[in-house]
N, CA, C and O of each residue as an XYZ file, in Angstrom:
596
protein
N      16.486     -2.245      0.384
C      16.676     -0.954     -0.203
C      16.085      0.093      0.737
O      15.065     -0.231      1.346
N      16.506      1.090      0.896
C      16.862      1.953      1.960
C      15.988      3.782      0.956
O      16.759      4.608      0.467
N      14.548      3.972      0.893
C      14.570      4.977      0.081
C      14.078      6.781      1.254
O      13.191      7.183      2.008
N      15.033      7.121      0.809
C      14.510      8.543      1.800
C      13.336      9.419      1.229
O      13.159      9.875      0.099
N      12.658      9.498      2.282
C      11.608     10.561      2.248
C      11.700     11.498      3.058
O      11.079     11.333      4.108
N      12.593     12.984      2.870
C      12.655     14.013      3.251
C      11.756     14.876      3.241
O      12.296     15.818      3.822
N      10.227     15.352      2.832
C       9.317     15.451      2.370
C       8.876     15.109      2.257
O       9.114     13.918      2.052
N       6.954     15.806      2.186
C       6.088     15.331      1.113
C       6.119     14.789      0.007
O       5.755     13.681     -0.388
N       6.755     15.974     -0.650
C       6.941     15.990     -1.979
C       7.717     14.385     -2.556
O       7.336     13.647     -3.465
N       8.639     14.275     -1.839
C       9.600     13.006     -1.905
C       8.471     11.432     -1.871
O       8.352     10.539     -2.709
N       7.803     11.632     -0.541
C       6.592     10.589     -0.754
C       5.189     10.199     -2.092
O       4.691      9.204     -2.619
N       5.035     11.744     -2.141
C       4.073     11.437     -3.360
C       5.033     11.038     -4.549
O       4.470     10.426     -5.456
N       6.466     11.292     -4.714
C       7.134     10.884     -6.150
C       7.336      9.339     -5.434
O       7.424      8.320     -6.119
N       7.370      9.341     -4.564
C       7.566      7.413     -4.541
C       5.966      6.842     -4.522
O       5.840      5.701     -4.968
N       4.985      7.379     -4.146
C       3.891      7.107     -4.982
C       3.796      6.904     -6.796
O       3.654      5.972     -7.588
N       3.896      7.756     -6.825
C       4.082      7.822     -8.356
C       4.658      7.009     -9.145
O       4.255      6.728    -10.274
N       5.856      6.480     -8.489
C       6.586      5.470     -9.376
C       6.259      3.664     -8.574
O       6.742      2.600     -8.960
N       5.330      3.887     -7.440
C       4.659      2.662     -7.602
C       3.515      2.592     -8.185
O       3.229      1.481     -8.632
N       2.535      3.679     -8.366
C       1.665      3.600     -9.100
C       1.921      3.351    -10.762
O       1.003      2.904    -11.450
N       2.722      3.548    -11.118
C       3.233      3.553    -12.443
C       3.439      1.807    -12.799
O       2.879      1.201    -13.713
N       4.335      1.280    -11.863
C       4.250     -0.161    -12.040
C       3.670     -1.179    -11.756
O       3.939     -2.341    -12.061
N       2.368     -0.519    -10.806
C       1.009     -1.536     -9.457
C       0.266     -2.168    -11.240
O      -0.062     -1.530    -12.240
N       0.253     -3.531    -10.954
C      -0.854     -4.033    -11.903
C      -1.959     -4.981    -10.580
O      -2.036     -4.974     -9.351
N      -2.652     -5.703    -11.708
C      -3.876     -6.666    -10.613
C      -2.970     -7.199    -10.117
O      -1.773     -7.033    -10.354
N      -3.650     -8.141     -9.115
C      -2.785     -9.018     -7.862
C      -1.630     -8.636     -7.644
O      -0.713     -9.452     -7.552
N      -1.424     -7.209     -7.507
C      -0.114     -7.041     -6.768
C      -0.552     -6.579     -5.011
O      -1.735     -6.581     -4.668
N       0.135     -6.350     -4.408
C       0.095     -5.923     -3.254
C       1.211     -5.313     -2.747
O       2.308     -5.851     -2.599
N       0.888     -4.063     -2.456
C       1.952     -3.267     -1.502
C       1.681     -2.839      0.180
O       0.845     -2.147      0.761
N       2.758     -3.575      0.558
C       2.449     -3.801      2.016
C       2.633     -2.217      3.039
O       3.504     -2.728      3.743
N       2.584     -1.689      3.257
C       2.828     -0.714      4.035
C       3.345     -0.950      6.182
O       3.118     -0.310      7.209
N       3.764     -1.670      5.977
C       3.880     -0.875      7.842
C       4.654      0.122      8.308
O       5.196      1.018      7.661
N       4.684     -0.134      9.762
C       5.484      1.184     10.692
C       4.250      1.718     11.698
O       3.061      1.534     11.441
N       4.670      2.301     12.699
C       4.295      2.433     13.426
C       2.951      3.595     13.306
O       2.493      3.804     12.183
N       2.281      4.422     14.671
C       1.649      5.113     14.120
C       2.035      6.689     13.397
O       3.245      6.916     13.422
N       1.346      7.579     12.886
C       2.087      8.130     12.144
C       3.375      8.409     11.467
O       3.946      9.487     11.301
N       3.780      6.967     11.038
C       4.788      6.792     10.345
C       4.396      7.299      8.506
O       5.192      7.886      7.773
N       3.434      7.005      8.246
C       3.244      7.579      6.502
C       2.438      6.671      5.254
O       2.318      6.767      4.033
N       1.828      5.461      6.655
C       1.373      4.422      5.793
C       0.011      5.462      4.947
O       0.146      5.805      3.772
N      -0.653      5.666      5.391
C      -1.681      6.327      4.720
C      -1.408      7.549      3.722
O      -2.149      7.576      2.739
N      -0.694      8.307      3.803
C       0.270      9.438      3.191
C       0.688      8.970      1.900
O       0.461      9.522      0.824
N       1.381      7.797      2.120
C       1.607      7.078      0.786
C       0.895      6.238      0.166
O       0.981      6.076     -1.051
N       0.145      5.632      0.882
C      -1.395      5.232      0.411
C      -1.961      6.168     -0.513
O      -1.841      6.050     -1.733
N      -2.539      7.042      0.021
C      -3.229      8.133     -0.757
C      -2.470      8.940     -1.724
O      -3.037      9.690     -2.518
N      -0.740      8.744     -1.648
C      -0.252      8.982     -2.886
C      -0.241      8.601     -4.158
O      -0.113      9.342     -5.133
N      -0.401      7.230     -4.151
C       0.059      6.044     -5.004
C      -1.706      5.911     -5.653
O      -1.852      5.694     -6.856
N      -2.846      6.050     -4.810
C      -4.310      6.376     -5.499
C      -4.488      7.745     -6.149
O      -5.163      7.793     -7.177
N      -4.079      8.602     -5.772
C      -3.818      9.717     -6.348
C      -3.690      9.327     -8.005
O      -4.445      9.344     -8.977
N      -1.849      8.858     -7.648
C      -1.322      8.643     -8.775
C      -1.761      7.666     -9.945
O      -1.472      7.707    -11.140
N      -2.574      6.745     -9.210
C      -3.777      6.049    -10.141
C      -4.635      6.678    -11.008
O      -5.224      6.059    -11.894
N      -4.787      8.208    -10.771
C      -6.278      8.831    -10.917
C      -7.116      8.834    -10.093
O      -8.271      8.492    -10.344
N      -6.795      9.146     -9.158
C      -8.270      9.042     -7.995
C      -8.471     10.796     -7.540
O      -7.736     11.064     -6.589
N      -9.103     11.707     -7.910
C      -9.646     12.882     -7.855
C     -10.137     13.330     -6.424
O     -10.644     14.389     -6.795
N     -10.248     13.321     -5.750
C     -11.015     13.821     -4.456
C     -10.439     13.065     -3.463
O      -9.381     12.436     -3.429
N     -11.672     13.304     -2.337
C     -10.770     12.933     -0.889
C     -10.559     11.224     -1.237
O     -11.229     10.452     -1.923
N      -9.383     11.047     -0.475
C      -9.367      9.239     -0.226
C      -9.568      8.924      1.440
O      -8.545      9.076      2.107
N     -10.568      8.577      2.033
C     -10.361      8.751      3.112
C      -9.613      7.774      3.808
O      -9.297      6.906      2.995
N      -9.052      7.433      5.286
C      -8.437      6.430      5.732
C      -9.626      5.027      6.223
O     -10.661      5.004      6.889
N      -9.019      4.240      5.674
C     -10.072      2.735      5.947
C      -9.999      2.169      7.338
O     -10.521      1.073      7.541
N      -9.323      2.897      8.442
C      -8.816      2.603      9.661
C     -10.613      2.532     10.084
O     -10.863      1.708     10.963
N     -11.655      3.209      9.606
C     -12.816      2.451     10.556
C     -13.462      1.504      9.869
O     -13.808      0.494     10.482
N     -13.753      1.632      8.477
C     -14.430      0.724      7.040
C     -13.697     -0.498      7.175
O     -14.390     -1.515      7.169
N     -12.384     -0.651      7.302
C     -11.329     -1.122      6.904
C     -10.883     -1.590      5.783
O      -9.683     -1.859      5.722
N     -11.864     -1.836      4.443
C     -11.533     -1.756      3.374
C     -12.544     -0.712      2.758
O     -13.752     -0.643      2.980
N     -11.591      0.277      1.736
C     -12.032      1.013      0.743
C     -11.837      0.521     -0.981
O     -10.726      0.068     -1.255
N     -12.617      0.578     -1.844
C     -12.272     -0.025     -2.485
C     -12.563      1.101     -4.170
O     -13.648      1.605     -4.458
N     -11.494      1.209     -4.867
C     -11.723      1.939     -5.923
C     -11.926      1.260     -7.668
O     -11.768      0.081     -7.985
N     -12.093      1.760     -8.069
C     -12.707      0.836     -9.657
C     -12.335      1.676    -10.875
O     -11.860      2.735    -10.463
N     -12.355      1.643    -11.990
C     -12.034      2.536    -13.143
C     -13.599      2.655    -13.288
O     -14.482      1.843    -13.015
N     -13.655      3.911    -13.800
C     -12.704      5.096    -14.325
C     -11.900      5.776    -13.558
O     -11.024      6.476    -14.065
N     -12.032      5.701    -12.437
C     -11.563      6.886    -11.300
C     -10.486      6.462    -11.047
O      -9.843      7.397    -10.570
N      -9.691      5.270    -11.103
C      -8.453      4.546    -10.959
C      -7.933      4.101    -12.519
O      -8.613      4.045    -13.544
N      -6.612      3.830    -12.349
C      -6.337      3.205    -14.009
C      -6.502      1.614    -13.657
O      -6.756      0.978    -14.680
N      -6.428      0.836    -12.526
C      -7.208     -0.583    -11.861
C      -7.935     -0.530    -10.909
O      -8.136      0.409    -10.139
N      -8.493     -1.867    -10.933
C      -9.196     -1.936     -9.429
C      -8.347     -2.081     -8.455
O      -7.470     -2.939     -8.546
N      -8.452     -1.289     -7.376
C      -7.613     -1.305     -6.128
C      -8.751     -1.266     -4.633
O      -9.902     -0.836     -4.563
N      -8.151     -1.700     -3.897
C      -8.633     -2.111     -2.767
C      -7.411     -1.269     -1.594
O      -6.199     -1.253     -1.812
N      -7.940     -0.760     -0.628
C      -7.138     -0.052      0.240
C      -7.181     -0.759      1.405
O      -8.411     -0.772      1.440
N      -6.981     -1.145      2.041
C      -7.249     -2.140      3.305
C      -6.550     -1.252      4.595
O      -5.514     -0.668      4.278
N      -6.949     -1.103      5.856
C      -6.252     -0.839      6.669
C      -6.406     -2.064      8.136
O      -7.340     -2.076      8.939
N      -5.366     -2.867      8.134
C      -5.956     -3.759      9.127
C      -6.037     -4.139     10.188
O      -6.454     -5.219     10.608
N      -5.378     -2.699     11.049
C      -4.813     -1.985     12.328
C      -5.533     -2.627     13.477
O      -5.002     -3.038     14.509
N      -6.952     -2.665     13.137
C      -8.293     -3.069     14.143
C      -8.334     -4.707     13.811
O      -9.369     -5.077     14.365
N      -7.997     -5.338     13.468
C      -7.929     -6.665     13.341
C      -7.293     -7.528     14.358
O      -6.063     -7.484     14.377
N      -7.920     -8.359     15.266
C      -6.806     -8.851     16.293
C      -6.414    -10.416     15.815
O      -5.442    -11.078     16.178
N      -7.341    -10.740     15.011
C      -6.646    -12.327     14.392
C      -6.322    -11.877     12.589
O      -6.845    -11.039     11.854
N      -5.126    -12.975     12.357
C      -4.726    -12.476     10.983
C      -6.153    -13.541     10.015
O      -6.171    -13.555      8.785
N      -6.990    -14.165     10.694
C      -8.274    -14.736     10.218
C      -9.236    -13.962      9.639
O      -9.786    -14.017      8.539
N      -9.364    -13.064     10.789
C     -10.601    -11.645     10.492
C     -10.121    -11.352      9.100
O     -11.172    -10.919      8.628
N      -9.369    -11.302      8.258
C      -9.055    -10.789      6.956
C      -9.941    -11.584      5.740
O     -10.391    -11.056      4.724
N     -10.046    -12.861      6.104
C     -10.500    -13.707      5.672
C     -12.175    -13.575      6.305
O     -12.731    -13.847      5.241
N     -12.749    -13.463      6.790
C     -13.929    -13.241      7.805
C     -14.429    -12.010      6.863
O     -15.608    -12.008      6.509
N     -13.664    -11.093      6.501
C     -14.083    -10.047      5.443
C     -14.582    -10.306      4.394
O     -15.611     -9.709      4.076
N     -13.982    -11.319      3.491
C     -14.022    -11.925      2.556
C     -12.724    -11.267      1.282
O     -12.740    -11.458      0.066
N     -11.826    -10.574      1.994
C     -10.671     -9.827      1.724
C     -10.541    -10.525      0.212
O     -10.769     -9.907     -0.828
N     -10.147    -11.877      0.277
C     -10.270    -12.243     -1.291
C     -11.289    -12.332     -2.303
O     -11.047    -12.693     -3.454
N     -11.942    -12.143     -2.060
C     -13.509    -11.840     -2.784
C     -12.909    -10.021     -3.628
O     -12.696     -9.714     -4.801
N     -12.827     -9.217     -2.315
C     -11.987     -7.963     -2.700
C     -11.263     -7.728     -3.788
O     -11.466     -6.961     -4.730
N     -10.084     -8.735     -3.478
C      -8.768     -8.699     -4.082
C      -8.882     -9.273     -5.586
O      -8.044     -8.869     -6.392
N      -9.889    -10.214     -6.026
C     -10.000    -10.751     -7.114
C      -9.368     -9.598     -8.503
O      -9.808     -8.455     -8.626
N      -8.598    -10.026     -9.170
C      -8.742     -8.380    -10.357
C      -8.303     -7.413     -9.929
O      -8.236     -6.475    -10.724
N      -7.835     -7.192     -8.590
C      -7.554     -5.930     -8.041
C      -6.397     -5.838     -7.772
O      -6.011     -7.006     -7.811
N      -5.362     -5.069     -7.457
C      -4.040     -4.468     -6.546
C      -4.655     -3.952     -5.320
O      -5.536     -3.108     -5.160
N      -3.829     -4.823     -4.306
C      -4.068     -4.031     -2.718
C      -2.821     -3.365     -2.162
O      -1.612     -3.595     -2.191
N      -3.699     -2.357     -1.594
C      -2.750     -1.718     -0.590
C      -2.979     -2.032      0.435
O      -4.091     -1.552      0.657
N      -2.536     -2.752      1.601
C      -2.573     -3.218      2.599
C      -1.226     -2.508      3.969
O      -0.061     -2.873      4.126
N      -2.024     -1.422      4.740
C      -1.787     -0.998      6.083
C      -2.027     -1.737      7.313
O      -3.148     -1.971      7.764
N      -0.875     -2.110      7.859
C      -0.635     -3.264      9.050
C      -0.686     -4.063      8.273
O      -1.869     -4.353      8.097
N       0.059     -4.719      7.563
C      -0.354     -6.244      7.027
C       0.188     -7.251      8.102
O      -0.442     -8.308      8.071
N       0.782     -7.228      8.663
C       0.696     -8.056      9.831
C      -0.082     -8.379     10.901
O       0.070     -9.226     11.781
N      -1.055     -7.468     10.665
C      -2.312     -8.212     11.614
C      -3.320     -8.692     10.531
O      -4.436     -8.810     11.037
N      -3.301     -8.969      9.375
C      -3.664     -9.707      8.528
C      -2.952    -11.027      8.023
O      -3.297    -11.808      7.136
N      -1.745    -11.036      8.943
C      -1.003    -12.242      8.848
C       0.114    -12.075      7.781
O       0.813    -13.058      7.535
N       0.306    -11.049      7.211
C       1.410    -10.451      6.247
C       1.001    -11.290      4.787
O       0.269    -12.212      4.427
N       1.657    -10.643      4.402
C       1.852    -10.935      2.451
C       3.100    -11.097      1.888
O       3.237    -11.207      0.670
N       4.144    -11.126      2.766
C       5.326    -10.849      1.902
C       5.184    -12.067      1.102
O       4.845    -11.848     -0.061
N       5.348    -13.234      1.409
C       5.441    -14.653      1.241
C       4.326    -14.301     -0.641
O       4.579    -15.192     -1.452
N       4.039    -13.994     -0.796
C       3.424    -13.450     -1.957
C       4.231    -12.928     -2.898
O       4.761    -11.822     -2.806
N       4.357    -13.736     -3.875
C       4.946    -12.749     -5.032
C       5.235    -11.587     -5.713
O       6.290    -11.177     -6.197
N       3.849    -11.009     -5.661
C       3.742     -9.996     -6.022
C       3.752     -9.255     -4.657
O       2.541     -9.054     -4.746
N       3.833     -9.106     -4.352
C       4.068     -7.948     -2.790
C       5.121     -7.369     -2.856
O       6.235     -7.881     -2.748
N       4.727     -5.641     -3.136
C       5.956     -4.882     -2.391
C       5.814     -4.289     -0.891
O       4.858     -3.631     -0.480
N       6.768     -4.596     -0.289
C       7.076     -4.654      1.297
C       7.824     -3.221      1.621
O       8.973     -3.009      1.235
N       7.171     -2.405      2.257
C       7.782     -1.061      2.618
C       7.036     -1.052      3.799
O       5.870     -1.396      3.994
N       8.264     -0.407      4.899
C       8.493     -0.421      6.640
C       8.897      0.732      6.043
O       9.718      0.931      5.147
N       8.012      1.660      6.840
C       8.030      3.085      7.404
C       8.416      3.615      8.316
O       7.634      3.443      9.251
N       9.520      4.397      8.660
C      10.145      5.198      9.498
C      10.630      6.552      9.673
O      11.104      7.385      8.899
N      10.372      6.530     10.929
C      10.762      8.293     11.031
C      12.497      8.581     11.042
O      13.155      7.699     11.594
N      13.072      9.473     10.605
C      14.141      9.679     10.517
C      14.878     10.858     10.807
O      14.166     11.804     10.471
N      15.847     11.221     11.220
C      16.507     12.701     11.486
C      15.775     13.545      9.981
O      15.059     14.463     10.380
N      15.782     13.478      8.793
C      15.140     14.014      8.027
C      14.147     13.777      7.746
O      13.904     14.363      6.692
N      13.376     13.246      8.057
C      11.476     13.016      7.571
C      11.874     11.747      8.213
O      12.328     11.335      9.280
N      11.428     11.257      6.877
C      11.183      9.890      7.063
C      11.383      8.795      5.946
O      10.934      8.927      4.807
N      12.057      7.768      6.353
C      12.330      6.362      5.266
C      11.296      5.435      5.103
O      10.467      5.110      5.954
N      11.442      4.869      3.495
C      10.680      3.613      3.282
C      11.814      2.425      3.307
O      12.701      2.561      2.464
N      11.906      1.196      4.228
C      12.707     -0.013      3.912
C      12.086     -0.818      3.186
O      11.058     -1.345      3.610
N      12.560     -1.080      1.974
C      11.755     -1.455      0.434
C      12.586     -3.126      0.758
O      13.648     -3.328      1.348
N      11.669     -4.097      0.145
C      11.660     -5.598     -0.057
C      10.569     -5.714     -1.347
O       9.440     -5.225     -1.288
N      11.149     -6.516     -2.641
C      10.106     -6.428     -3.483
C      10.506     -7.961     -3.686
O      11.620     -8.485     -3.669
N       8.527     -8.819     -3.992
C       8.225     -9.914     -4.490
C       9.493     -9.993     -6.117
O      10.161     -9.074     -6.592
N       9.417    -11.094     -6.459
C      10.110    -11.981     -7.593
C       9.118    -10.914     -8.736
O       9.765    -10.196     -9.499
N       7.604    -10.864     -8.797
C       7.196    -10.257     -9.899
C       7.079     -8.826     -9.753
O       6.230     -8.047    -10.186
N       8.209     -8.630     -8.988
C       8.298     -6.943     -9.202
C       9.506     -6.414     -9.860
O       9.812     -5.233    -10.022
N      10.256     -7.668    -10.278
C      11.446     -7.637    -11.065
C      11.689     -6.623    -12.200
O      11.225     -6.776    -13.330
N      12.516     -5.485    -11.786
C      12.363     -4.891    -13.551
C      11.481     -3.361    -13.207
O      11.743     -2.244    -13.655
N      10.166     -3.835    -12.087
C       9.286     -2.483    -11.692
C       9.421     -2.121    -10.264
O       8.436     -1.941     -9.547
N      10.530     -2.025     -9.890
C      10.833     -2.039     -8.663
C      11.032     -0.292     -8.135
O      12.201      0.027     -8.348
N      10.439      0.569     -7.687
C       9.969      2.331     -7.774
C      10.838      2.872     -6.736
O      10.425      3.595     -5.830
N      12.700      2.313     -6.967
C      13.568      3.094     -6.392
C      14.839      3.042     -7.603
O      15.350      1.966     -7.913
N      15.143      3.982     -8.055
C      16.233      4.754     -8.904
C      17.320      3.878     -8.937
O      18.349      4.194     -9.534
């Protein structure tokens, strides 16, 4: 699935309608290159959780991690850009993280990817003659909550 983001505005509403359907153990994968929009829509989709103030980028922390009240779940932001083995994810204790939580995961391929995961929604970020596209792939349990029209 092929969703355009001509805008901002266009990105935070596709935030919105993954935040609307993100439960625990889901994961939404984000890649694309650099300033392609992984973080943009990151910080949309926490937004759209309830998250009030700055979200900053996890590109040096590499995981940020949010909790209710300030979220409607626990979410975990991961960015895993600086990672040179898809091991180091594990070396984090990334699942310790993830327990109870929904991740957002930036570069998931240097974390060794997630698609292979059920719950994973898979969006490749690109720039485009008009902004920019998400190429959407959704896990088996995203059946039904899938946040394109």
């Amino acid at each position: 699935m092929v969703i355009p983001l001509p805008d901002l505005a266009a990105t935070e509403a596709l935030g919105q309608r993954i935040a609307a359907g993100l439960r625990a153990g889901d994961v939404v994968a984000l890649s694309g290159g650099l300033g392609a929009g992984k973080t943009t829509l990151a910080r949309a989709i926490i937004a759209a959780l309830g998250h009030q103030g700055e979200v900053p980028s996890p590109s040096f922390a590499i995981i940020e991690t949010y909790d209710p009240p300030s979220v409607r779940l626990p979410l975990v932001h991961a960015d895993f850009y600086r990672l040179e083995r898809p091991e180091e994810a594990e070396e984090l204790g990334l699942d310790d993280y993830r327990f109870g939580a929904a991740l957002l995961a930036e570069w998931p391929e240097h974390a060794g990817g997630f698609g292979h995961e059920p719950g994973c929604l898979s969006l490749a970020l690109e720039t485009a003659d008009s902004g920019r596209i998400a190429i959407a792939a959704a896990g088996p349990d995203w059946l039904g909550r899938e946040p394109w029209d």
